[in-house]
C-alpha positions as CSV (number, residue, x, y, z in Angstrom):
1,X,99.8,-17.0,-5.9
2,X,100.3,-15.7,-2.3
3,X,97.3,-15.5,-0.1
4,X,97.6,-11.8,0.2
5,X,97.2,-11.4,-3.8
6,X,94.1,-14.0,-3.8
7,X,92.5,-11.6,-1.1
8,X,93.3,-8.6,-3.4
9,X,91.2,-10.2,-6.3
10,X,88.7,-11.1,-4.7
11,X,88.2,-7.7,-2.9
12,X,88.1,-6.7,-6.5
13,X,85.8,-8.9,-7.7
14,X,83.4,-8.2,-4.9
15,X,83.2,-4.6,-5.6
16,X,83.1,-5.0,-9.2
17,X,79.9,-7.3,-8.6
18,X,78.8,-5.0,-6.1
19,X,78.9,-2.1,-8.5
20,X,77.4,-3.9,-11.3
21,X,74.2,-4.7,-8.9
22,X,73.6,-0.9,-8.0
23,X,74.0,0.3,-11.3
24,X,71.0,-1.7,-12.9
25,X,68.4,-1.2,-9.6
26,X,65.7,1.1,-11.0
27,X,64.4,3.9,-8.4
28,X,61.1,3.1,-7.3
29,X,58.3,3.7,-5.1
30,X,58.0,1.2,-2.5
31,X,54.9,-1.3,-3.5
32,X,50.8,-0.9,-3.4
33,X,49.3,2.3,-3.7
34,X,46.0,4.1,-3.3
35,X,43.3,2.2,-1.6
36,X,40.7,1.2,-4.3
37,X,37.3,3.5,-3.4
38,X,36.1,3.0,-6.5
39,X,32.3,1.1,-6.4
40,X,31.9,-1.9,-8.7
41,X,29.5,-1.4,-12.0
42,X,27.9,-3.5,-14.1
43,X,29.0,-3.9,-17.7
44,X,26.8,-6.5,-19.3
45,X,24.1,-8.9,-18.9
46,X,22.5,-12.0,-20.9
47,X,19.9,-12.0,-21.9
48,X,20.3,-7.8,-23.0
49,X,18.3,-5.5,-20.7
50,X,15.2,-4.5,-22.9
51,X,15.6,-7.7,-25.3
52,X,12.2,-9.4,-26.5
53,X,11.4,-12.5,-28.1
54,X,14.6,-13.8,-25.8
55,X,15.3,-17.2,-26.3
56,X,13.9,-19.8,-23.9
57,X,17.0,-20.6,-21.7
58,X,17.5,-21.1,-17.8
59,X,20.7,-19.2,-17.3
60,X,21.3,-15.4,-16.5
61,X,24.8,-13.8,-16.4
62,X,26.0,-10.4,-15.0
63,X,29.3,-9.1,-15.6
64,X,30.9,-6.7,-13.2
65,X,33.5,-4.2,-13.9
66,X,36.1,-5.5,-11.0
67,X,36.6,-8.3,-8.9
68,X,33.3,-9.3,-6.5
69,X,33.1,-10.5,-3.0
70,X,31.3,-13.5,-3.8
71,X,29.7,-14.5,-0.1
72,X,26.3,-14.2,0.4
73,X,25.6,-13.0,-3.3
74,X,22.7,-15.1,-3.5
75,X,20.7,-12.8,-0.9
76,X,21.3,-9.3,-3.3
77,X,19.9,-10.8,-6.6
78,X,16.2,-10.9,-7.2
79,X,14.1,-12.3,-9.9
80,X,11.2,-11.5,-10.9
81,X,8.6,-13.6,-11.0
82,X,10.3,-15.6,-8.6
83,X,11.5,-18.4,-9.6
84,X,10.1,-22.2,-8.3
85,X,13.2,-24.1,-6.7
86,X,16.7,-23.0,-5.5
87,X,18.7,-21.4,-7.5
88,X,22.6,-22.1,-8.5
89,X,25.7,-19.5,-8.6
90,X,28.5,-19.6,-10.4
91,X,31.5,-17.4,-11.1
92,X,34.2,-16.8,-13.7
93,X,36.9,-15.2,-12.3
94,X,35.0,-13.4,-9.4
95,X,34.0,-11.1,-12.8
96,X,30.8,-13.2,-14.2
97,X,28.1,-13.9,-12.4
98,X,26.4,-17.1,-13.9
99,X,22.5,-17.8,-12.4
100,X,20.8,-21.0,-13.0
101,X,17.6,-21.1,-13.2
102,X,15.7,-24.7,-11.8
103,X,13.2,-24.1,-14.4
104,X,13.3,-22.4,-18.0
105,X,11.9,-18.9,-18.8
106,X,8.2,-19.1,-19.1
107,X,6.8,-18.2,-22.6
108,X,5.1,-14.3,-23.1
109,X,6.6,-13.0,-19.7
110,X,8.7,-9.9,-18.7
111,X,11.1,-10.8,-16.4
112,X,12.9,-8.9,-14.0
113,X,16.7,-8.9,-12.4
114,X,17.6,-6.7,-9.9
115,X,21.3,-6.5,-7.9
116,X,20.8,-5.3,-4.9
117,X,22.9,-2.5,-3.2
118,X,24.8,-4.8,-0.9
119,X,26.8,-6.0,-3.5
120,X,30.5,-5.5,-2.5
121,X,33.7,-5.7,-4.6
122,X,36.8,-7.2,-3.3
123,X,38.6,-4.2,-1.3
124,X,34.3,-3.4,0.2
125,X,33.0,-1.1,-2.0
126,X,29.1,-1.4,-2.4
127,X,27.3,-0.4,-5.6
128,X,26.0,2.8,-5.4
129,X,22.7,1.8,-6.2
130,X,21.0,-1.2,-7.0
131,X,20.5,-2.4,-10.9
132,X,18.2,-3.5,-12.7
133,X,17.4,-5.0,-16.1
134,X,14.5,-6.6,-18.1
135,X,13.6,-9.1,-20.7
136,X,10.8,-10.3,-22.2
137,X,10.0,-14.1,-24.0
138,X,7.2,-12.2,-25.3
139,X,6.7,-9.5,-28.2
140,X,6.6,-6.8,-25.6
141,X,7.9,-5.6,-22.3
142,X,6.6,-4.0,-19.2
143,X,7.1,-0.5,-18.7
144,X,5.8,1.1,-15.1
145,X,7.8,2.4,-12.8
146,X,7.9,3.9,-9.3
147,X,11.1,5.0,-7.3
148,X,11.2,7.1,-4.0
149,X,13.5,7.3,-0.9
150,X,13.8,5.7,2.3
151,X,14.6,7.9,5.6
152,X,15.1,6.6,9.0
153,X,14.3,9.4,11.5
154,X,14.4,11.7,8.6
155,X,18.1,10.6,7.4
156,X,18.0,8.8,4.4
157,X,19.0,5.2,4.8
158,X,20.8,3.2,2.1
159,X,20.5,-1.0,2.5
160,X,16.9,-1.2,3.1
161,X,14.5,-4.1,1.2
162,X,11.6,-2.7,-0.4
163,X,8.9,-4.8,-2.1
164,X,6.3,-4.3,-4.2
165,X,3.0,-6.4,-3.2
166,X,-0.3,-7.2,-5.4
167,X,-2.9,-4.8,-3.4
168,X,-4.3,-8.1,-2.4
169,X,-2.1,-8.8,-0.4
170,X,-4.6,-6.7,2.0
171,X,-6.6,-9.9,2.5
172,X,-4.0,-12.0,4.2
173,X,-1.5,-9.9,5.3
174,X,-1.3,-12.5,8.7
175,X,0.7,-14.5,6.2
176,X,3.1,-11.5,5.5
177,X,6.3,-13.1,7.3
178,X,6.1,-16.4,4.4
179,X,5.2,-14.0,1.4
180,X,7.8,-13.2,-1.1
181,X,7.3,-10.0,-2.9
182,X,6.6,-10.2,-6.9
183,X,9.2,-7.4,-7.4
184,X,12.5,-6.3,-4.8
185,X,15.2,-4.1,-4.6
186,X,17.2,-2.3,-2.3
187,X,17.9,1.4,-1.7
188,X,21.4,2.9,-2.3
189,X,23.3,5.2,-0.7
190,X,21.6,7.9,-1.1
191,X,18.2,6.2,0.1
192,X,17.0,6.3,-3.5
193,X,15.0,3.1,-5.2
194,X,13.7,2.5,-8.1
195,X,11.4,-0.5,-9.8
196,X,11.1,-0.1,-13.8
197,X,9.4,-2.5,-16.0
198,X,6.2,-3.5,-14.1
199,X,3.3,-4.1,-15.3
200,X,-0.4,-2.5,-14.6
201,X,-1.8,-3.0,-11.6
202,X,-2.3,-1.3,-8.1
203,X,0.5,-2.5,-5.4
204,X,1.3,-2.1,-2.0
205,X,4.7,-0.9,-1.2
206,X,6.7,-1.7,1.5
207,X,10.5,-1.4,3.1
208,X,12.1,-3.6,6.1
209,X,15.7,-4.0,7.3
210,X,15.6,-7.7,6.4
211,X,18.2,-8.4,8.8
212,X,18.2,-12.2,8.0
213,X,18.6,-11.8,4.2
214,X,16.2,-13.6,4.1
215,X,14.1,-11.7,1.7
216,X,11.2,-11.8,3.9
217,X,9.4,-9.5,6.3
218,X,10.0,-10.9,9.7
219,X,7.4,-8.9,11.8
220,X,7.4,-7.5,14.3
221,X,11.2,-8.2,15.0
222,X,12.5,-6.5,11.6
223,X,11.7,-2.5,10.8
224,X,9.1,-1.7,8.1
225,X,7.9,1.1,6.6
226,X,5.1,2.2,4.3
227,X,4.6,4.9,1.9
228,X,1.5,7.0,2.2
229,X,-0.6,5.8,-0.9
230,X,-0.8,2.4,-2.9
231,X,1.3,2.6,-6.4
232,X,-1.1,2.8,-9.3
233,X,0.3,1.5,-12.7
234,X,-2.5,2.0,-15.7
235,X,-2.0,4.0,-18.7
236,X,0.0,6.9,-16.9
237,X,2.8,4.0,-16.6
238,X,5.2,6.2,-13.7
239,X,3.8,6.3,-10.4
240,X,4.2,8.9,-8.3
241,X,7.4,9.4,-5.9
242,X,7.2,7.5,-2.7
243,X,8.5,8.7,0.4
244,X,9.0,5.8,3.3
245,X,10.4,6.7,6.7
246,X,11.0,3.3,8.8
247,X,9.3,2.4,11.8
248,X,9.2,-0.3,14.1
249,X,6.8,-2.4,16.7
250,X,7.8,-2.4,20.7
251,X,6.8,-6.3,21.0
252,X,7.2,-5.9,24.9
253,X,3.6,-6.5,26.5
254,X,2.5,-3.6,28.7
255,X,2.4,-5.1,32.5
256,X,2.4,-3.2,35.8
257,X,5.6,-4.8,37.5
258,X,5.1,-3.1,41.0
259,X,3.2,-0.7,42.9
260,X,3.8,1.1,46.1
261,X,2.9,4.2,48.2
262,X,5.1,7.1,48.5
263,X,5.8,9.4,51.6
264,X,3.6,11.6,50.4
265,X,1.4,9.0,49.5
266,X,1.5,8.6,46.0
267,X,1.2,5.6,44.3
268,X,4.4,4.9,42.1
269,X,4.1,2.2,39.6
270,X,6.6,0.7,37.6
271,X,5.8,-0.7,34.2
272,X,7.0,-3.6,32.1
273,X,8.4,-0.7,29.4
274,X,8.4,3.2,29.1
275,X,5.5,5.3,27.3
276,X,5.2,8.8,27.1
277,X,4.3,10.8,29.8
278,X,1.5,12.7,27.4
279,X,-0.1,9.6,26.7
280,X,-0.3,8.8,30.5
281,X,-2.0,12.2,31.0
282,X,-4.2,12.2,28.3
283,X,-6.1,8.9,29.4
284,X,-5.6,9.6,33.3
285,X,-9.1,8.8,34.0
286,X,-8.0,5.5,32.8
287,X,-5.9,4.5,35.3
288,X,-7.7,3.0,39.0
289,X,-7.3,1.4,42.3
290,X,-9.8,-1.3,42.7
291,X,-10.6,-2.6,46.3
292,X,-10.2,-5.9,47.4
293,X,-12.1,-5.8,49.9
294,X,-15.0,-3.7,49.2
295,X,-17.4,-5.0,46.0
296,X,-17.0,-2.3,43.0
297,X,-15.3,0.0,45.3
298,X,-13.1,2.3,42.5
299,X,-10.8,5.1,42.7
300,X,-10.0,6.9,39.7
301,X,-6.7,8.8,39.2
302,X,-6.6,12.3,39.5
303,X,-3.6,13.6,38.5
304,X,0.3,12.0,37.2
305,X,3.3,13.8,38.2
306,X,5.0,13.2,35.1
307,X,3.1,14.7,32.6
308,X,5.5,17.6,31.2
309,X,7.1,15.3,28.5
310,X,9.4,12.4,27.3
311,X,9.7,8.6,28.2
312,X,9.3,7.0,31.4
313,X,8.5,3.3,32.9
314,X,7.8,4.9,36.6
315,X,4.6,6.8,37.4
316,X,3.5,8.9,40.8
317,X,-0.6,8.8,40.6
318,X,-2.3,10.6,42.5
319,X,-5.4,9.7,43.7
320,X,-7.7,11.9,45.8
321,X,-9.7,10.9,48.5
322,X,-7.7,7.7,49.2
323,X,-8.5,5.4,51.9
324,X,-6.6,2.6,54.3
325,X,-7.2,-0.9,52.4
326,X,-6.5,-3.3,49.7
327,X,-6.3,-2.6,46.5
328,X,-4.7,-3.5,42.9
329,X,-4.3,-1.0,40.3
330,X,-5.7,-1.1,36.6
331,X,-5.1,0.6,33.5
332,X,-8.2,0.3,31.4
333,X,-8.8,-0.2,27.5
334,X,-8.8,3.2,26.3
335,X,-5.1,3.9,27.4
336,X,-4.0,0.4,26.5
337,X,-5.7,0.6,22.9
338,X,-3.4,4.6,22.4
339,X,-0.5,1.6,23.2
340,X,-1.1,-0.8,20.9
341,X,-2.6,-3.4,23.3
342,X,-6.0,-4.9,22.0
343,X,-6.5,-6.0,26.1
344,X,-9.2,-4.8,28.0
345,X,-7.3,-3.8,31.2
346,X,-4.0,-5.1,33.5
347,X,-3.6,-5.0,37.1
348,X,-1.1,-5.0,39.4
349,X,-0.2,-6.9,42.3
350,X,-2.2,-6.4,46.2
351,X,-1.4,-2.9,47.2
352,X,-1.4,-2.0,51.0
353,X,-2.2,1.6,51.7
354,X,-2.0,3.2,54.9
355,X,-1.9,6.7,54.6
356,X,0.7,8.6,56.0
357,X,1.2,11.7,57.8
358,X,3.2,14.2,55.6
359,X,5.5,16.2,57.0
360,X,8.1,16.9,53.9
361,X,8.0,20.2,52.4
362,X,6.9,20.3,48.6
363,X,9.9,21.2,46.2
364,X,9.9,22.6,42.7
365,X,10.8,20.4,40.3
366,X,11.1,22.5,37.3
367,X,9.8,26.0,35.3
368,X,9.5,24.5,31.9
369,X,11.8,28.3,30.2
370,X,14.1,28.1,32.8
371,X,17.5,29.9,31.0
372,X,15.9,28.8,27.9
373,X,15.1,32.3,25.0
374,X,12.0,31.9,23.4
375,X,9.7,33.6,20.8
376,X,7.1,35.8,21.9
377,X,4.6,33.3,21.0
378,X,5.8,31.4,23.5
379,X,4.2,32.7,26.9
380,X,2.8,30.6,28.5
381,X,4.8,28.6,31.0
382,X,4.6,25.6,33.7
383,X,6.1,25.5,37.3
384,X,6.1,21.8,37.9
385,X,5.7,20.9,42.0
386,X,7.1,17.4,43.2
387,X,3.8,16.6,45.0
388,X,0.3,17.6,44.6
389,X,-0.7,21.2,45.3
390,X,-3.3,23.1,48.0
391,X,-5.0,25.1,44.5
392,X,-5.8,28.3,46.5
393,X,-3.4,30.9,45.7
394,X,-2.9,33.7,48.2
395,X,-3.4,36.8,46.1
396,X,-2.0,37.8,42.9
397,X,1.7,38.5,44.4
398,X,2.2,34.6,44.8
399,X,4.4,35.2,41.6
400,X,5.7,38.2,40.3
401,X,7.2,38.6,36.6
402,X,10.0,41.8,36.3
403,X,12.3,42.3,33.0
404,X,15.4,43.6,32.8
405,X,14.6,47.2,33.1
406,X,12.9,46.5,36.9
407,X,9.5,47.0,35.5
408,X,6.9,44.5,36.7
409,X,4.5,42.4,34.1
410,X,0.8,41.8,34.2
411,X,0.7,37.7,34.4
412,X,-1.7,35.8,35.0
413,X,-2.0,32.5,36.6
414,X,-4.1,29.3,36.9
415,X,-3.6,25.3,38.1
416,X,-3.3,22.8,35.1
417,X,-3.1,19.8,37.9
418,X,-2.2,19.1,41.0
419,X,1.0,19.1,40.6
420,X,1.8,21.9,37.7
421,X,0.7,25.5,38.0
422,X,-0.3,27.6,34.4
423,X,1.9,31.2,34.4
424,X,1.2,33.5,31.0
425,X,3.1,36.1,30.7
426,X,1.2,39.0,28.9
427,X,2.5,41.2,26.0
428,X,6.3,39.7,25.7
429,X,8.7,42.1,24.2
430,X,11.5,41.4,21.8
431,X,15.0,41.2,23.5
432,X,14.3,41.5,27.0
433,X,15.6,39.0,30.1
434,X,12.5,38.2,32.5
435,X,12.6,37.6,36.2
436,X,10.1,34.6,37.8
437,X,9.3,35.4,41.4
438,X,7.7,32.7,43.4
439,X,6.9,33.1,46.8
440,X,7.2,29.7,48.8
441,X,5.5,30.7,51.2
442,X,2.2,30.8,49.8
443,X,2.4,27.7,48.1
444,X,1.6,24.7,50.2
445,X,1.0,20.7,49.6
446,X,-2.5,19.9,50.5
447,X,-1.1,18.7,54.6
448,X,0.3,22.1,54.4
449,X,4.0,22.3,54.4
450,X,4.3,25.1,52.6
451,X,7.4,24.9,49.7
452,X,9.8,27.4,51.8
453,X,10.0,30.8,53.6
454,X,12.2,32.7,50.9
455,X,11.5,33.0,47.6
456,X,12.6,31.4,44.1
457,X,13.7,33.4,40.8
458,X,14.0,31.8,37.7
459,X,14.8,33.4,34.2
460,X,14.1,33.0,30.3
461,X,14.3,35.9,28.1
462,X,13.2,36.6,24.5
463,X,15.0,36.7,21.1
464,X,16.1,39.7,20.0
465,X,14.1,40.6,16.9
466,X,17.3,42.1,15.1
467,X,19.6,38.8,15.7
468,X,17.0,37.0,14.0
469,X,16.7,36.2,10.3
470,X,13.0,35.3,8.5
471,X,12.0,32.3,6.3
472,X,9.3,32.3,4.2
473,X,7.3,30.6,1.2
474,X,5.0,28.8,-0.3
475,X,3.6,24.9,0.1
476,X,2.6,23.2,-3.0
477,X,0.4,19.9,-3.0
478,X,0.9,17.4,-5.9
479,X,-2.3,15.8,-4.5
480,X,-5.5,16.4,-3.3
481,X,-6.0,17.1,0.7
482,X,-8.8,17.9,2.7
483,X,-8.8,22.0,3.3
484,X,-9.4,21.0,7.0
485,X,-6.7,19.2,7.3
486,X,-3.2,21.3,8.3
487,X,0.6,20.7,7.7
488,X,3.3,21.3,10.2
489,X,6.4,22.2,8.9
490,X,9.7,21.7,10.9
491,X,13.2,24.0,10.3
492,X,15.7,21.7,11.6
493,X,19.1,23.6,13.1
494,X,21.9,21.2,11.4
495,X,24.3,21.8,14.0
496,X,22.5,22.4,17.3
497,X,19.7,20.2,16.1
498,X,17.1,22.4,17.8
499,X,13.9,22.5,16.0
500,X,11.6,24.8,15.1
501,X,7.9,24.1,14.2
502,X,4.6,25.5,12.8
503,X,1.3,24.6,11.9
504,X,0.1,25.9,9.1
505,X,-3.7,26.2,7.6
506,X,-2.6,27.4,4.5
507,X,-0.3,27.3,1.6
508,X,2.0,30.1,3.0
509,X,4.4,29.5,5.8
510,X,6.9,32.3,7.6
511,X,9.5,32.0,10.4
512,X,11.5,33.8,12.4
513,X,14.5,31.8,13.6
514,X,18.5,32.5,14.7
515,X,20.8,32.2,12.3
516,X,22.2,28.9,11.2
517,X,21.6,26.5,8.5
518,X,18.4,24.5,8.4
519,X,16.8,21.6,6.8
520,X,12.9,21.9,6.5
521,X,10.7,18.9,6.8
522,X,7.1,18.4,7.1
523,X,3.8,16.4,7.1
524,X,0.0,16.6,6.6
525,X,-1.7,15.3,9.4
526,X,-4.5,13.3,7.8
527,X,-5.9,12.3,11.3
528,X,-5.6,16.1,13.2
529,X,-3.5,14.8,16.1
530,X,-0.8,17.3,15.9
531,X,1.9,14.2,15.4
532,X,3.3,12.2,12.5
533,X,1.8,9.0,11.7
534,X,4.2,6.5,10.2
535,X,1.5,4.3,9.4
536,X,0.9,0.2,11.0
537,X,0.3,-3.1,9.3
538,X,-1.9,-4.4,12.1
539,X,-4.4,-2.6,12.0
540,X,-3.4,-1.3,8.4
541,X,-3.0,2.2,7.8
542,X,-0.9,3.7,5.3
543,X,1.2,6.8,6.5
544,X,0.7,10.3,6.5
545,X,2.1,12.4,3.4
546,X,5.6,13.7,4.9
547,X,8.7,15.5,3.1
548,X,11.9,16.0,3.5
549,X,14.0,19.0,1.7
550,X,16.7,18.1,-0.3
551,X,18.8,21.4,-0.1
552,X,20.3,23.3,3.4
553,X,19.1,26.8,3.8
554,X,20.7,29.2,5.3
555,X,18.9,32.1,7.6
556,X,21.0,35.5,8.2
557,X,20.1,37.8,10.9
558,X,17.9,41.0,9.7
559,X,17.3,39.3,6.7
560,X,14.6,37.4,4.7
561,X,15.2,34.2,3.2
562,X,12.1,34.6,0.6
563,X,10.8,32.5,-1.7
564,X,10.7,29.0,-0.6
565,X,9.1,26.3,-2.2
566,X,8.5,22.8,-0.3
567,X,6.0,19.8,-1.8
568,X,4.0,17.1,-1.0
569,X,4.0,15.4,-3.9
């Protein structure tokens, strides 16, 4: 055979094997497909949820619809009572979960499993919300039950611990960080919880982020919160729905890091950690400069410069009738106990002050409706000064108010402070723009300097009554209040996030507010200070009653969104 021919057949045979190889390849899809999104269930558990007279044992076993991600299981299963020892885990297949138990059942108990919410399966999906299932070695079984949700600045928070304590507990709660609760769970993602099969008693619920998974309360480093009542199981065997928003505990002691004397001889301190402003102003008399030099010499403050809201760890006092010396300044009790601090006062370092001789024009810092609109409810407005004031005002054309139409408002003005200046505007109308007129010349800091020699405009104007829409309804209690106690309700804008909010005496509620979507939320404030309480563990005090709604409501212009219903239950 000539080499030519032997090339020919094989040529041949190549395509006939190449042929042969194509024809029998299936079409296909190339491999994988959707991502798994599907949360993991549980299918079946030994001993049977709801089984009595169970058989004395020491194992439990938990079967799971898919595939789990078997690190760190141990710190999402609790058992109830807890048992004495460590416990062992086992799998089958990453399916069956086997738990054994250092110790067997104990005779005539209910006992208690729950799988927390952080359970994962093996592509990350968590349970939706944490499981639970009972037996009993006795003829019976527990049946009480409370459930609630868990918000975190009033978003619900899935992932959070929440324990159920004997209400003595209240007798060492000093030993809180090395008690484990009789009954845990976890909150889903929805922030909903739920503990079934407890037995009578009165307990003391409470959440915390647990970031150790440890199973313990690690205060005052982890978040807590508490509900607003103790759960009472008796013969009405389902509590009522608890509602816990988390909190958590600034650790940082309160210290005065500096102090020094501004040109226009202020005295700025700076502080170990920010506090509101409000609080500041509220307890000015508070704050001091102490001699060193002169025996029971004392200053008191007059006046703080920021006082018109928010956060800040830097103050400028103002002190009148200041004098060349030594001094240290102190923040007494009062203002350290609104803080948190149980200390009777802290001072500051040695403070020189030698008065200087102002020659710097005062500025203004802000008018608190500057470009803002505003409800005609709210007219009564601050023009904040960066230094403190001369408080004689030279005739009623210091400030002048005009609207849109030229016409020129009756106003009337009066000093809050030193530094802030009170301006009401009288009778407001619906849809008009208003002018502020200041004249700087005729306001002066007390060496004089006047602010200017022109004048200053600034501008806010008021809703228009046709591009708003109204809200209205009804509150219902599920509990008993004190009648002279009030609620303030809140309509939260979802997509601007501005908020809206009114106190209300009674059981009826209305608002005018822009169109948009809003979420209404609320509390009854227990202690009248105008502010939610989320309640504290030392000192204990549960929180005040708050709710959230569950559904968005929409508010049209020219219309009425009627009928509302929101409870405190």
């Amino acid at each position: 055979m000539t080499s030519c021919l032997k090339f020919r057949l094989y040529f041949l045979l190549f395509l006939l094997v190449t042929s042969l190889i194509f024809s029998c390849a299936e079409v296909a899809g190339p491999p994988g497909g959707p991502r798994d999104k599907t949360a993991p269930t549980i299918t079946s558990t030994t001993p049977l949820s709801g089984s009595v007279n169970t058989n004395i044992d020491n194992k439990i076993t938990i079967a799971f619809s898919e595939g789990i991600n078997t690190k760190g299981i141990e710190e999402t299963i609790f058992i109830t009572p807890r048992p004495e020892g460590k416990l062992k885990y086992s799998w089958k297949k990453n399916r069956l979960l086997i738990i054994t138990l250092p110790e067997y059942f104990k005779s005539n108990s209910t006992y208690v499993v729950t799988v927390g919410s952080g359970v994962r399966d093996l592509h990350g999906n968590k349970l939706e919300e944490s499981f639970s299932f009972a037996y009993s070695t006795g003829q019976t079984i527990d049946e009480g039950s409370v459930g609630g949700l868990v918000f975190q600045e009033n978003k619900l928070t899935a992932g959070v611990t929440i324990g159920l304590f004997d209400y003595s507990i209240l007798d060492s709660l000093i030993l809180l960080d090395s008690l484990y609760p009789p009954y845990l769970t976890q909150s889903g993602k929805n922030g909903e919880f739920e503990f079934n099969y407890l037995p009578d008693g009165k307990y003391l619920a409470l959440a915390y982020g647990d970031k150790n998974k440890n199973q313990l309360l690690n205060y005052p480093s982890e978040m807590f919160g508490l509900a607003d009542r103790f759960v009472v199981l008796d013969s009405n065997k389902q509590a009522r729905t608890l509602n816990i928003n988390m909190t958590s505990v600034d650790t940082t002691s309160l210290s005065i890091i500096s102090t020094t004397l501004s040109q226009n001889n202020l005295v700025k301190a700076r502080l170990s950690k920010s506090i509101t402003s409000e609080t500041v102003f509220e307890f000015i008399k508070e704050i001091a400069l102490i001699s060193t030099e002169r025996e029971d010499s004392l200053i008191i403050a007059s006046s703080v410069k920021e006082s018109n809201g928010g956060e800040t760890a830097v103050f400028n006092l103002y002190f009148a009738n200041l004098v060349d010396g030594l001094y240290k300044l102190r923040i007494g009790e009062r203002l350290l106990a609104a803080l948190g601090s149980e200390s009777t006062y802290i001072e500051g370092a040695e403070l020189q002050v030698q008065l200087m001789s102002d020659s710097t024009a005062p500025q203004i810092d802000y008018f608190s409706s500057n470009q803002k609109t505003i409800f005609l409810d709210e007219n009564s407005f601050e023009i904040g000064f960066s230094e403190p004031m001369s408080q004689s005002i030279e005739g009623d054309s210091s400030v002048l108010i005009y609207d849109n139409d030229d016409i020129q408002k009756d106003k009337t003005l009066s000093w809050i402070d030193d530094f802030r200046l009170g301006l009401r505007l009288d009778k407001p109308e619906w849809g008009k723009v208003y002018f502020v007129v200041l004249d700087e010349k005729k306001y002066s800091d007390l060496a004089g300097n006047s602010v200017g020699d022109s004048i200053s405009v600034s501008m806010f104007n008021t809703y228009d009554s046709d591009s708003l829409g109204e809200a209205s309804g009804q509150i219902e209690y599920g509990l008993p209040i004190d009648s002279n106690v009030a609620s303030y309700l809140t309509f939260g804008e979802v997509s601007t996030k501005k908020r809206f909010i009114q106190k209300v005496s009674d059981n009826h509620f209305s608002f005018n507010l822009p169109p948009g979507k809003y979420l209404l939320s609320g509390f009854i404030d227990a202690n009248n200070n105008g502010n939610y309480d989320s309640g504290s563990l030392f000192p204990f005090g549960l929180a005040e009653t708050m709710a959230i709604g569950a559904d968005t409501i929409r508010v049209r212009a020219r219309f009425e969104t009627a009928g509302l219903i929101f409870k405190f239950e």
